[in-house]
PyMOL Python script that loads the backbone (N, CA, C, O; Angstrom):
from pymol import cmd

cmd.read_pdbstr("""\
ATOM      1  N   UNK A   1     141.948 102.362 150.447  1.00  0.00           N
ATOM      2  CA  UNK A   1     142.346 100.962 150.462  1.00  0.00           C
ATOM      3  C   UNK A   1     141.096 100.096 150.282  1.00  0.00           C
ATOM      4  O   UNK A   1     140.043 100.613 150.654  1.00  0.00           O
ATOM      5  N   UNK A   2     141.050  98.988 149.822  1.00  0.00           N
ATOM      6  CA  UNK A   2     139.866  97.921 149.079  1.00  0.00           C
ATOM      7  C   UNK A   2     140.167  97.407 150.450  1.00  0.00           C
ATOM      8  O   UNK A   2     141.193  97.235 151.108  1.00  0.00           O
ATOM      9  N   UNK A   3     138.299  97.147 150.711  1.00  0.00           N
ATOM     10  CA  UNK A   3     138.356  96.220 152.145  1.00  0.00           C
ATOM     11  C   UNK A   3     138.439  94.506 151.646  1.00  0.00           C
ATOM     12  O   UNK A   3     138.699  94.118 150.507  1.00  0.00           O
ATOM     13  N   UNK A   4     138.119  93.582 152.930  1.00  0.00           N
ATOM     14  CA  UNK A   4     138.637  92.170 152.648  1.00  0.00           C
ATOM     15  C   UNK A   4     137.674  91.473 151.283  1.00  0.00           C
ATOM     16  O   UNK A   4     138.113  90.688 150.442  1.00  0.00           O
ATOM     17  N   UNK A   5     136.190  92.052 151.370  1.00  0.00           N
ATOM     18  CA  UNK A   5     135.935  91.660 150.475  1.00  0.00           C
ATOM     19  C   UNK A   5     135.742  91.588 148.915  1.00  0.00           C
ATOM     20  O   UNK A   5     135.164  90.937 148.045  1.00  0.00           O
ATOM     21  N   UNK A   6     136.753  92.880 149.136  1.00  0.00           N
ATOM     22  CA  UNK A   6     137.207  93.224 147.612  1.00  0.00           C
ATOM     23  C   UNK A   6     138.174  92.145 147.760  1.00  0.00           C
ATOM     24  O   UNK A   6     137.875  90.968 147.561  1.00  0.00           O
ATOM     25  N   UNK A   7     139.385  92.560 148.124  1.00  0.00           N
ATOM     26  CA  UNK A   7     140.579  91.470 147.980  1.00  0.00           C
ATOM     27  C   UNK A   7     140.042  90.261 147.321  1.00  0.00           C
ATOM     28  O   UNK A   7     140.267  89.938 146.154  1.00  0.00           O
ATOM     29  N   UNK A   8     139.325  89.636 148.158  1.00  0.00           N
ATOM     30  CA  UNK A   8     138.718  88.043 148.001  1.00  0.00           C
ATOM     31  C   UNK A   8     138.176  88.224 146.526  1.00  0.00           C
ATOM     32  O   UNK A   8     138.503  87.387 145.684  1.00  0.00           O
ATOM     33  N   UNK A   9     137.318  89.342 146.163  1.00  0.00           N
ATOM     34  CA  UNK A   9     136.833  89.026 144.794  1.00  0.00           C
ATOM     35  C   UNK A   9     137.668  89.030 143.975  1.00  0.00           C
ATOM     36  O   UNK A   9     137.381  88.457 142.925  1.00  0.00           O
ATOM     37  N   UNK A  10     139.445  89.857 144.133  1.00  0.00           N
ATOM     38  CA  UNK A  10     140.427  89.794 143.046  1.00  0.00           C
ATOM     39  C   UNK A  10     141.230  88.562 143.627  1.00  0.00           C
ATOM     40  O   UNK A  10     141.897  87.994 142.762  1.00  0.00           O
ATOM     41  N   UNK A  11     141.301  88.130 144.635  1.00  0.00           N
ATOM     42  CA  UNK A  11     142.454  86.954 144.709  1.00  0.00           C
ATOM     43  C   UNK A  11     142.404  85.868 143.668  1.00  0.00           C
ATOM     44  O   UNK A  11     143.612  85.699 143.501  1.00  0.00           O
ATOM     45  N   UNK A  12     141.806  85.014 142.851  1.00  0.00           N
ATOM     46  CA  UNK A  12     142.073  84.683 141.824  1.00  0.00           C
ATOM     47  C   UNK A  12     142.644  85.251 140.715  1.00  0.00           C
ATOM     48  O   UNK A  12     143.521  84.701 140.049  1.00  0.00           O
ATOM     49  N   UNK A  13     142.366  85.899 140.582  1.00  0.00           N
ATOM     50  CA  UNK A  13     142.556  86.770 139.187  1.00  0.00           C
ATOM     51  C   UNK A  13     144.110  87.207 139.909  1.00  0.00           C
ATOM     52  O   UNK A  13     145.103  87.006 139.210  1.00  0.00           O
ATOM     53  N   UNK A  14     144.243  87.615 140.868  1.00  0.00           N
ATOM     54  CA  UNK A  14     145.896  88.086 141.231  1.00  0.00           C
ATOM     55  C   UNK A  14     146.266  86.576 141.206  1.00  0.00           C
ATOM     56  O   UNK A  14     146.824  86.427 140.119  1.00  0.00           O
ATOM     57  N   UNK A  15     146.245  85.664 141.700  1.00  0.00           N
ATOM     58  CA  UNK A  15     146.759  84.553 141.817  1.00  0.00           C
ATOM     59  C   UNK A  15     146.851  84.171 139.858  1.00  0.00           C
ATOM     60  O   UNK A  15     147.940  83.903 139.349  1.00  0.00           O
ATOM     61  N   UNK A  16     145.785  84.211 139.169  1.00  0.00           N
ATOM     62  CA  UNK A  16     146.004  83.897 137.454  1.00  0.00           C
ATOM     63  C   UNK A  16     146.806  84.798 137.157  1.00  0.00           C
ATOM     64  O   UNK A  16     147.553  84.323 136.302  1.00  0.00           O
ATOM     65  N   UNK A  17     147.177  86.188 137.450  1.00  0.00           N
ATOM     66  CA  UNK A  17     148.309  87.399 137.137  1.00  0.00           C
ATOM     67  C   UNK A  17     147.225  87.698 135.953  1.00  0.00           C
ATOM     68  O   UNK A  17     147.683  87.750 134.811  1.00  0.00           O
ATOM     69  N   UNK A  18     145.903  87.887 136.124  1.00  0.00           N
ATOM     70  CA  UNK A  18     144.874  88.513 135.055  1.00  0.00           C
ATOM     71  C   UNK A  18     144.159  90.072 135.868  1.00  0.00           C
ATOM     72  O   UNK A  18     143.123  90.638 135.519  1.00  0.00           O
ATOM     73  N   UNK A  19     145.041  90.459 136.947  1.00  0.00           N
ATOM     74  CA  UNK A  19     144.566  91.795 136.992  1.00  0.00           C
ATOM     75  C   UNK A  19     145.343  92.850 136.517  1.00  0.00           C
ATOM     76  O   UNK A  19     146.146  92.310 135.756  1.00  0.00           O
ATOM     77  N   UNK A  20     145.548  93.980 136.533  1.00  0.00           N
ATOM     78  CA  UNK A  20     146.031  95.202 135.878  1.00  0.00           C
ATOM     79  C   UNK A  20     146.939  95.733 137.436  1.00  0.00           C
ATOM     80  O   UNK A  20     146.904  95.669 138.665  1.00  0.00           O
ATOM     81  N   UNK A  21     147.714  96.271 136.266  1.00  0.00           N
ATOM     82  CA  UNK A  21     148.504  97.362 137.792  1.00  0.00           C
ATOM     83  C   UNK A  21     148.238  97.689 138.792  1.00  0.00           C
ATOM     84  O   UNK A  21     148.687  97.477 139.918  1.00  0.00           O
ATOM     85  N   UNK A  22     146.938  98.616 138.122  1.00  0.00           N
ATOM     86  CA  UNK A  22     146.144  99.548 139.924  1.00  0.00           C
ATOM     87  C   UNK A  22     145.723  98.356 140.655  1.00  0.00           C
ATOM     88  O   UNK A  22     146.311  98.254 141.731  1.00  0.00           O
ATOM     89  N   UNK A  23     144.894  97.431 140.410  1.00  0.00           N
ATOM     90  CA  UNK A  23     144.219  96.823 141.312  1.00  0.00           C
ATOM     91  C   UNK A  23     145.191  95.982 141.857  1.00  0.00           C
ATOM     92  O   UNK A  23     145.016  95.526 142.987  1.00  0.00           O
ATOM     93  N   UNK A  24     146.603  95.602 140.947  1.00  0.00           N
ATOM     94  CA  UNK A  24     147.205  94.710 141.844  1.00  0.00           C
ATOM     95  C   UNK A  24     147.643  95.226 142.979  1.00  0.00           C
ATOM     96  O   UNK A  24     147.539  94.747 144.109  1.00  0.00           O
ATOM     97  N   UNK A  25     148.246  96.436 142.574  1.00  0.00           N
ATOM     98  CA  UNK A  25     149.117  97.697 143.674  1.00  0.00           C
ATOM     99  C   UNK A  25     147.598  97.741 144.689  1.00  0.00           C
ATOM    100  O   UNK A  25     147.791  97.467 145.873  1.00  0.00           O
ATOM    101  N   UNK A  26     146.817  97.916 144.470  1.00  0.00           N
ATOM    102  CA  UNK A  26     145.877  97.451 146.025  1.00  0.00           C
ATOM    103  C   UNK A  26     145.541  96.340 146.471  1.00  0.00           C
ATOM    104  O   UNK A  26     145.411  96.214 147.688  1.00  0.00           O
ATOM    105  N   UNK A  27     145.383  95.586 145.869  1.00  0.00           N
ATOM    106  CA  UNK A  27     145.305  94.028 146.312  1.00  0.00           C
ATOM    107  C   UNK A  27     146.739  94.070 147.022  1.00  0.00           C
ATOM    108  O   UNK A  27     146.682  93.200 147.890  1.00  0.00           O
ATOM    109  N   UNK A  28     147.902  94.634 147.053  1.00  0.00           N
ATOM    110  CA  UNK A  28     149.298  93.609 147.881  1.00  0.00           C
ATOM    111  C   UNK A  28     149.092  95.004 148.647  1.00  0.00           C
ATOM    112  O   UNK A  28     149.960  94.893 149.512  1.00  0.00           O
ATOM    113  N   UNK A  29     148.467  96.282 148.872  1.00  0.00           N
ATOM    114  CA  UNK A  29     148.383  97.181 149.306  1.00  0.00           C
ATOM    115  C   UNK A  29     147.550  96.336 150.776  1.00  0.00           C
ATOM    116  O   UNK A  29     148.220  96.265 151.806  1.00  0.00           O
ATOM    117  N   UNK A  30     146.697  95.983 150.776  1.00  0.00           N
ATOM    118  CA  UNK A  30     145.365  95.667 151.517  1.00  0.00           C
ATOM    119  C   UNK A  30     146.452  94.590 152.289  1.00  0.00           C
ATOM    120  O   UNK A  30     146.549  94.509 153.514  1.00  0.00           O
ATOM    121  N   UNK A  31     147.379  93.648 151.150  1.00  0.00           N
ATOM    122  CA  UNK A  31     147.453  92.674 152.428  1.00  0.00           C
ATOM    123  C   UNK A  31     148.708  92.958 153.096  1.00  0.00           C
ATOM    124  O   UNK A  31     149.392  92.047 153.562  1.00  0.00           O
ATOM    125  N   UNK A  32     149.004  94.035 153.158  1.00  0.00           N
ATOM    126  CA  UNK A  32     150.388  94.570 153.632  1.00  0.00           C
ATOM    127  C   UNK A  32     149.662  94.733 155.363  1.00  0.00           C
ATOM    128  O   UNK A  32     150.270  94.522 156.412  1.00  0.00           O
ATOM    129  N   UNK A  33     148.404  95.109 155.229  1.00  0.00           N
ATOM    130  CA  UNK A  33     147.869  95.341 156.713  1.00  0.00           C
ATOM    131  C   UNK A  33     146.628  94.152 156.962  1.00  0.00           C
ATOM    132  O   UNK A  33     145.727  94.272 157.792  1.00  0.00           O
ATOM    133  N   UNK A  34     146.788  93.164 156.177  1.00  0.00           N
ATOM    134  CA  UNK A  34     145.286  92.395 156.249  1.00  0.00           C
ATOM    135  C   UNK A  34     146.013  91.118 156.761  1.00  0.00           C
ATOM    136  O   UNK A  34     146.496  90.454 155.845  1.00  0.00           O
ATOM    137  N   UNK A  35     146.264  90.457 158.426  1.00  0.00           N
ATOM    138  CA  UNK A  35     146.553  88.905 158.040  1.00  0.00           C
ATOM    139  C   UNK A  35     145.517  88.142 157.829  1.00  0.00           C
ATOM    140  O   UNK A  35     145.802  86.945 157.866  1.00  0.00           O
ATOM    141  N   UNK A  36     144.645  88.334 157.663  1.00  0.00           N
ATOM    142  CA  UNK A  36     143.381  86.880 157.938  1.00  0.00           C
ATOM    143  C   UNK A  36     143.696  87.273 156.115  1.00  0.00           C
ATOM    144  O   UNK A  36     143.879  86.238 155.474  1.00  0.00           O
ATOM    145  N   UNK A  37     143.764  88.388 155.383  1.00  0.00           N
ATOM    146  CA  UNK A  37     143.777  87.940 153.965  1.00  0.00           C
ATOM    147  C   UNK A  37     144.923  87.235 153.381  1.00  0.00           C
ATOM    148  O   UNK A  37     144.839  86.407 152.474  1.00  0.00           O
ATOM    149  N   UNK A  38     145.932  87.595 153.925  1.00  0.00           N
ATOM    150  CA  UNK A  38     146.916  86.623 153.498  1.00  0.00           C
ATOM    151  C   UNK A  38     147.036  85.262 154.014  1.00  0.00           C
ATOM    152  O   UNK A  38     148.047  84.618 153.735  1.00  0.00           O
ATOM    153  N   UNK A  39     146.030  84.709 154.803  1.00  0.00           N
ATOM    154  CA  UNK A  39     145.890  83.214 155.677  1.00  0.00           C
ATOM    155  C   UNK A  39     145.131  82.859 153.786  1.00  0.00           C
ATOM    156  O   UNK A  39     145.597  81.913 153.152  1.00  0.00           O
ATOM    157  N   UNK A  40     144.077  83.691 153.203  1.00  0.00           N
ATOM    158  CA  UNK A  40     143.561  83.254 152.759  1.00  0.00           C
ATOM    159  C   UNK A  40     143.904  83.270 151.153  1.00  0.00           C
ATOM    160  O   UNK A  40     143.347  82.528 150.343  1.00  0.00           O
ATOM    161  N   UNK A  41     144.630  83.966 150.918  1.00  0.00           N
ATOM    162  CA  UNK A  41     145.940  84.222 149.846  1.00  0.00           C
ATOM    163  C   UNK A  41     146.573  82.386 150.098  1.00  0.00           C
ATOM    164  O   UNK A  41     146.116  81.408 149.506  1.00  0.00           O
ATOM    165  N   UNK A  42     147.363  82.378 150.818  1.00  0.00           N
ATOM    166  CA  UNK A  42     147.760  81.021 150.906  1.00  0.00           C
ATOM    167  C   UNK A  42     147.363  79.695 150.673  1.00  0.00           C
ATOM    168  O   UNK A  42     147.883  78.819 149.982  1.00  0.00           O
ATOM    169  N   UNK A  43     145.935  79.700 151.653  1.00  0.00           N
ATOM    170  CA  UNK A  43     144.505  78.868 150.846  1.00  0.00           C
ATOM    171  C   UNK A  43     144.174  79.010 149.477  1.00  0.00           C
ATOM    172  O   UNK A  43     143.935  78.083 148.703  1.00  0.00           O
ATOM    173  N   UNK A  44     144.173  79.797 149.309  1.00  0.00           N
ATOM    174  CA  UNK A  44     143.914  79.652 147.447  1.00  0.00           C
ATOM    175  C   UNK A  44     144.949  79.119 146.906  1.00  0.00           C
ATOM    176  O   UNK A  44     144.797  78.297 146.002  1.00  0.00           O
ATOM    177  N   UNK A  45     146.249  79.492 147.368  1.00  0.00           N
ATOM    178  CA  UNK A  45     147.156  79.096 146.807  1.00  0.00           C
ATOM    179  C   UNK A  45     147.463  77.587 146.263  1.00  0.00           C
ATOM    180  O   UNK A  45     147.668  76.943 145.234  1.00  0.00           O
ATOM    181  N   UNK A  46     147.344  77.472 147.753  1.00  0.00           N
ATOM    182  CA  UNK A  46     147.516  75.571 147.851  1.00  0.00           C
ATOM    183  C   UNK A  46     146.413  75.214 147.446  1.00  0.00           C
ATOM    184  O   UNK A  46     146.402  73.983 147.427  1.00  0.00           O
ATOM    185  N   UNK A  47     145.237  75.731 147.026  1.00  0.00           N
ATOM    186  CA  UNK A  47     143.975  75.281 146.077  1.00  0.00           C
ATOM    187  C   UNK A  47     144.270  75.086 144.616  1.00  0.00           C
ATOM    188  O   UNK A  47     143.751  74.365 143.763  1.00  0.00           O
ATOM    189  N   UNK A  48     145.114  75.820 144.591  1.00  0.00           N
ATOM    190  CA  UNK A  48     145.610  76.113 142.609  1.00  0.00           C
ATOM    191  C   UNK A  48     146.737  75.017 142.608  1.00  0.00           C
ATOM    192  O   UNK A  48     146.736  74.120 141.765  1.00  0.00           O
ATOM    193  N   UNK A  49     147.653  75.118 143.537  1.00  0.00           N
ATOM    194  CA  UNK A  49     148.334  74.071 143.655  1.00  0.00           C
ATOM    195  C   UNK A  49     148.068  72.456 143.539  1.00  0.00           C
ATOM    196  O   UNK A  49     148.686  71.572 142.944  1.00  0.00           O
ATOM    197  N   UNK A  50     147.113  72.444 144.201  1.00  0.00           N
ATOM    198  CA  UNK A  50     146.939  71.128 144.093  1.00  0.00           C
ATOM    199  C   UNK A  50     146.082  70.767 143.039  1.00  0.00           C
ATOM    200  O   UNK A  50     146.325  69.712 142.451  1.00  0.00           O
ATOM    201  N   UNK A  51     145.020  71.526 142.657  1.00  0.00           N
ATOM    202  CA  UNK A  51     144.820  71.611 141.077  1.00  0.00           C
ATOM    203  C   UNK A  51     145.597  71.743 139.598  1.00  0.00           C
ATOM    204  O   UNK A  51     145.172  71.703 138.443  1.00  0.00           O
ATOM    205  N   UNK A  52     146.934  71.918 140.170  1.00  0.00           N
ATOM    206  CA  UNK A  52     148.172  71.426 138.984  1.00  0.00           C
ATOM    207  C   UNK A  52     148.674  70.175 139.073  1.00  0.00           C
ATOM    208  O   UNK A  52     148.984  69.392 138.175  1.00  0.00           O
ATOM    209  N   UNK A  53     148.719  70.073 140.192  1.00  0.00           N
ATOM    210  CA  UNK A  53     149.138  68.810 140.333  1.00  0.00           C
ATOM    211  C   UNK A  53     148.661  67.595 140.115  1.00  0.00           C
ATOM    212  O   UNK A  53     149.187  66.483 140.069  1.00  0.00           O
ATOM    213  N   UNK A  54     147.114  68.156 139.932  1.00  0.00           N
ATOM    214  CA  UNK A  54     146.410  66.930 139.702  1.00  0.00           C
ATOM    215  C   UNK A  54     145.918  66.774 138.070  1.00  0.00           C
ATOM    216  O   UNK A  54     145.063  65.972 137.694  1.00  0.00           O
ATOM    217  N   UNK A  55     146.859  67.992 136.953  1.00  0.00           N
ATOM    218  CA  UNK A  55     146.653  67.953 135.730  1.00  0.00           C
ATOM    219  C   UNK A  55     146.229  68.637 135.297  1.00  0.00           C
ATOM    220  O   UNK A  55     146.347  68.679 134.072  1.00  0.00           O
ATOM    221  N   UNK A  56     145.172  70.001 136.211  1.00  0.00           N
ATOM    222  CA  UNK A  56     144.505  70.767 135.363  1.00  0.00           C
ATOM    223  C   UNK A  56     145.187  72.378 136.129  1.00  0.00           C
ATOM    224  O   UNK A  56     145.741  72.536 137.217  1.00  0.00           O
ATOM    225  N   UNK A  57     144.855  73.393 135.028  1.00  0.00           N
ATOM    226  CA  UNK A  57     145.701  74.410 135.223  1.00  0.00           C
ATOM    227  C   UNK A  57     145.334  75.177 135.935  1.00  0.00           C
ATOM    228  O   UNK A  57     145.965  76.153 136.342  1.00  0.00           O
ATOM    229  N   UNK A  58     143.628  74.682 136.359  1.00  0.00           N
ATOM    230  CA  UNK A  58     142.783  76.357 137.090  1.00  0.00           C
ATOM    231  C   UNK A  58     142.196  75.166 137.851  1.00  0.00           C
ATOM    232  O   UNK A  58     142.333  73.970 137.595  1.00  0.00           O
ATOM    233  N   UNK A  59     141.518  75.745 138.834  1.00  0.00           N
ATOM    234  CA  UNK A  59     140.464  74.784 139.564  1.00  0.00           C
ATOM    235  C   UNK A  59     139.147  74.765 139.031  1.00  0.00           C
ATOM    236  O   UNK A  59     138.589  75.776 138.607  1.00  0.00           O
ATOM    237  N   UNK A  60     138.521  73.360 139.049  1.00  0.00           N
ATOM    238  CA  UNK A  60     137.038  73.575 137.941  1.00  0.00           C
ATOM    239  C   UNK A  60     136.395  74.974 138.853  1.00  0.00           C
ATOM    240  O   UNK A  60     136.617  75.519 139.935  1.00  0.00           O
ATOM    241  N   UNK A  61     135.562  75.135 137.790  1.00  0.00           N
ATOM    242  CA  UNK A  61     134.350  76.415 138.216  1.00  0.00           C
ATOM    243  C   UNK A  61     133.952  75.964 139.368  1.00  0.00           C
ATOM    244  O   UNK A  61     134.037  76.790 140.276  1.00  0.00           O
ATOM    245  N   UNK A  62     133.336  74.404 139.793  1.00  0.00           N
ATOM    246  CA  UNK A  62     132.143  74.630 140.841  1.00  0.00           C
ATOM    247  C   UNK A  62     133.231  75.144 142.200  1.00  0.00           C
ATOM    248  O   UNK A  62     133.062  76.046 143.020  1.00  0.00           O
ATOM    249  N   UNK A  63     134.370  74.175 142.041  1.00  0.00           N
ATOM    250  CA  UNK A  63     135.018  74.361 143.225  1.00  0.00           C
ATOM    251  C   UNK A  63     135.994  75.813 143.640  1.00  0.00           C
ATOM    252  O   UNK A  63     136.340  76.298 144.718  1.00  0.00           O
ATOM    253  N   UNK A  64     136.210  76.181 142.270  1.00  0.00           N
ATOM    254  CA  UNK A  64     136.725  78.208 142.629  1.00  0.00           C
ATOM    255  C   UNK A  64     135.312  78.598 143.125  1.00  0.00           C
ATOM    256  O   UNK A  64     135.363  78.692 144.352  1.00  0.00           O
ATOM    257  N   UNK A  65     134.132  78.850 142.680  1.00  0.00           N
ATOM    258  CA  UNK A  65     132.531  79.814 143.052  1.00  0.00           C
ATOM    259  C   UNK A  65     132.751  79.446 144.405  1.00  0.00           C
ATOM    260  O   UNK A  65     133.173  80.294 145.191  1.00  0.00           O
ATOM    261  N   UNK A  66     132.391  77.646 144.973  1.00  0.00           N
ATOM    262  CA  UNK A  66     132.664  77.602 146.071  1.00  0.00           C
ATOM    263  C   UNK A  66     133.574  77.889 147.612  1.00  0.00           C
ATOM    264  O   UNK A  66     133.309  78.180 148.778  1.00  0.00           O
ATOM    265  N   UNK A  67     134.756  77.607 146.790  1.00  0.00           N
ATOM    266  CA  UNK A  67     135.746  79.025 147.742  1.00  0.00           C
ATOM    267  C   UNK A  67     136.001  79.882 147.699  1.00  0.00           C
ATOM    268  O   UNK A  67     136.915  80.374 148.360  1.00  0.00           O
ATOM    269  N   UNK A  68     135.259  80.487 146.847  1.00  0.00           N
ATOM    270  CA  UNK A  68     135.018  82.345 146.262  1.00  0.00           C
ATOM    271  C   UNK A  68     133.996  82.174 147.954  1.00  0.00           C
ATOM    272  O   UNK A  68     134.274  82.615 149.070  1.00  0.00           O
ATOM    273  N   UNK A  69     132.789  81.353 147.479  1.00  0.00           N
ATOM    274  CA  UNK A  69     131.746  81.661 149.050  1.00  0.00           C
ATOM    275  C   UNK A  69     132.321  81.665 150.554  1.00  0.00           C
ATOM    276  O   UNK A  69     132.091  82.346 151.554  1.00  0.00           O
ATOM    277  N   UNK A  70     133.038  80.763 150.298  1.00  0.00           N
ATOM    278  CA  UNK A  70     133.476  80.701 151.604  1.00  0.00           C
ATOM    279  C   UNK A  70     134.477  81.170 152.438  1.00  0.00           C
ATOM    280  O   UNK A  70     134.547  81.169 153.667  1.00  0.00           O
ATOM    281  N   UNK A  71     135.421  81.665 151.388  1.00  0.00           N
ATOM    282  CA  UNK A  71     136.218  82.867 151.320  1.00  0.00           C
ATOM    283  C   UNK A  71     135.216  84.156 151.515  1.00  0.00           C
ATOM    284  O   UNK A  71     135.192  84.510 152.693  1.00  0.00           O
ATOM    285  N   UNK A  72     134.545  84.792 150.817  1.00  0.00           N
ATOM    286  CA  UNK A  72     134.247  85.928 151.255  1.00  0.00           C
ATOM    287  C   UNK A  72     132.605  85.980 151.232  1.00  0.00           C
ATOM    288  O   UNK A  72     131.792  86.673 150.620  1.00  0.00           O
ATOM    289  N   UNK A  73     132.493  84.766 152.327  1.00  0.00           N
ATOM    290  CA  UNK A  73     131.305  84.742 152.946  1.00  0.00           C
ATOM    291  C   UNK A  73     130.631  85.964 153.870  1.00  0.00           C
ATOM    292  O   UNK A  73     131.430  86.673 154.481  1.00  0.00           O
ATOM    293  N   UNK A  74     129.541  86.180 153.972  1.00  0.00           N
ATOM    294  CA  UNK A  74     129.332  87.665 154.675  1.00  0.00           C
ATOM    295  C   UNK A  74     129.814  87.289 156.036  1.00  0.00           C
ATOM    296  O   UNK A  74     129.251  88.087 156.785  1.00  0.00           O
ATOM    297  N   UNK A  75     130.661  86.388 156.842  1.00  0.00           N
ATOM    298  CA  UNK A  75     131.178  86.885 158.062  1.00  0.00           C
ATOM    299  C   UNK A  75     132.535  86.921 157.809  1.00  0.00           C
ATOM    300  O   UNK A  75     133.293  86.360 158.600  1.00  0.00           O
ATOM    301  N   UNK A  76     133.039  87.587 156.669  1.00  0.00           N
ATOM    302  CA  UNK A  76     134.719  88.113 157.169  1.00  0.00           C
ATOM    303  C   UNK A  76     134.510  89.824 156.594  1.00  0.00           C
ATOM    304  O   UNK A  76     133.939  90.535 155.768  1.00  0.00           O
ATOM    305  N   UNK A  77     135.397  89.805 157.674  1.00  0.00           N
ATOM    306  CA  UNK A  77     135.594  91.070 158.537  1.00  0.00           C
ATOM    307  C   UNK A  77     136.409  92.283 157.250  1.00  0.00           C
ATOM    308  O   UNK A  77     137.272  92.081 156.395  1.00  0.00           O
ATOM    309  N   UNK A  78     135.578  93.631 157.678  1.00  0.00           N
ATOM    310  CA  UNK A  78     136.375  94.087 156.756  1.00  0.00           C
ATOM    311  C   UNK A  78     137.834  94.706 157.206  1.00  0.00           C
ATOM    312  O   UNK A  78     137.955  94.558 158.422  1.00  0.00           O
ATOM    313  N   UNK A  79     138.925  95.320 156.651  1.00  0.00           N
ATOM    314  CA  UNK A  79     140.099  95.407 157.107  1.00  0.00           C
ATOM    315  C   UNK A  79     139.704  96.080 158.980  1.00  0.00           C
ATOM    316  O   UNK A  79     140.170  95.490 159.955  1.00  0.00           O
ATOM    317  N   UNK A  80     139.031  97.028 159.086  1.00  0.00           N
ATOM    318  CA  UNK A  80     138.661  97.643 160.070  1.00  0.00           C
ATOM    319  C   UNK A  80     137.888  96.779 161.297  1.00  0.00           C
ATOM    320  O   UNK A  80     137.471  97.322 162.320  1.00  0.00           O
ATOM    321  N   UNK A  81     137.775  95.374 161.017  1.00  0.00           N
ATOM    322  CA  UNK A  81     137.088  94.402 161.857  1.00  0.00           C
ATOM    323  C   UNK A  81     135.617  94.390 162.040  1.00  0.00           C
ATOM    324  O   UNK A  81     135.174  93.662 162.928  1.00  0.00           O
ATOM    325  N   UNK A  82     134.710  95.169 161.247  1.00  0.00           N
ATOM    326  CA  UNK A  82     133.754  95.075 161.086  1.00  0.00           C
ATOM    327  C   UNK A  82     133.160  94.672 160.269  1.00  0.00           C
ATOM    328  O   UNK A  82     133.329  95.261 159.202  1.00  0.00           O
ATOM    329  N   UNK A  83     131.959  93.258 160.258  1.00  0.00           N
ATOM    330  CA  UNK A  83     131.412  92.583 159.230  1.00  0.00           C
ATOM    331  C   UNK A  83     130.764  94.335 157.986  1.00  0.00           C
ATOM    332  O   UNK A  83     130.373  95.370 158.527  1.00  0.00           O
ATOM    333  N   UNK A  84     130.835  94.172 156.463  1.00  0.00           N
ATOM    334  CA  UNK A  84     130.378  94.739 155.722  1.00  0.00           C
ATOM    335  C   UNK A  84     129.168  94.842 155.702  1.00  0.00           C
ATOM    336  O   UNK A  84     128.621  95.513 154.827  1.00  0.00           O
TER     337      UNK A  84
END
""", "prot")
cmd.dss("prot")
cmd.show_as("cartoon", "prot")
cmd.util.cbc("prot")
cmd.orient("prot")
């Protein structure tokens, strides 16, 4: 199973539907046992969301890199609760 900070590096790309089979089947694999990743599944969500709403289809670059960081900043935990 891909720990949290894999997830975090595919949650865009699962959220654009630009990953492939295997990795998706582990990405919904991971959050079948991950809640802090699906708190953060949701956050992105309503990030993309409100970036449609406001006209554009993706969120600019600076502000995805930036919640790429802060999303999978080195203190989240990997599925096992230990920083990576």
């Amino acid at each position: 199973m891909i720990d949290c900070r894999e997830a975090v590096r595919r949650m865009w790309a699962y959220l654009d539907h630009a990953l492939e089979r295997g990795p998706v089947e582990e990405f919904e694999t991971h959050l079948e046992a991950c809640q802090r990743c699906c708190g953060e599944l949701e956050f992105s969500r309503h990030l993309k969301e409100m970036a449609a709403e406001s006209g554009s289809d993706s969120l600019p670059d600076p502000l995805r890199r930036r919640s790429e960081l802060l999303l999978g900043g080195g203190g989240l935990p990997t599925q096992e609760g230990n920083n990576p």
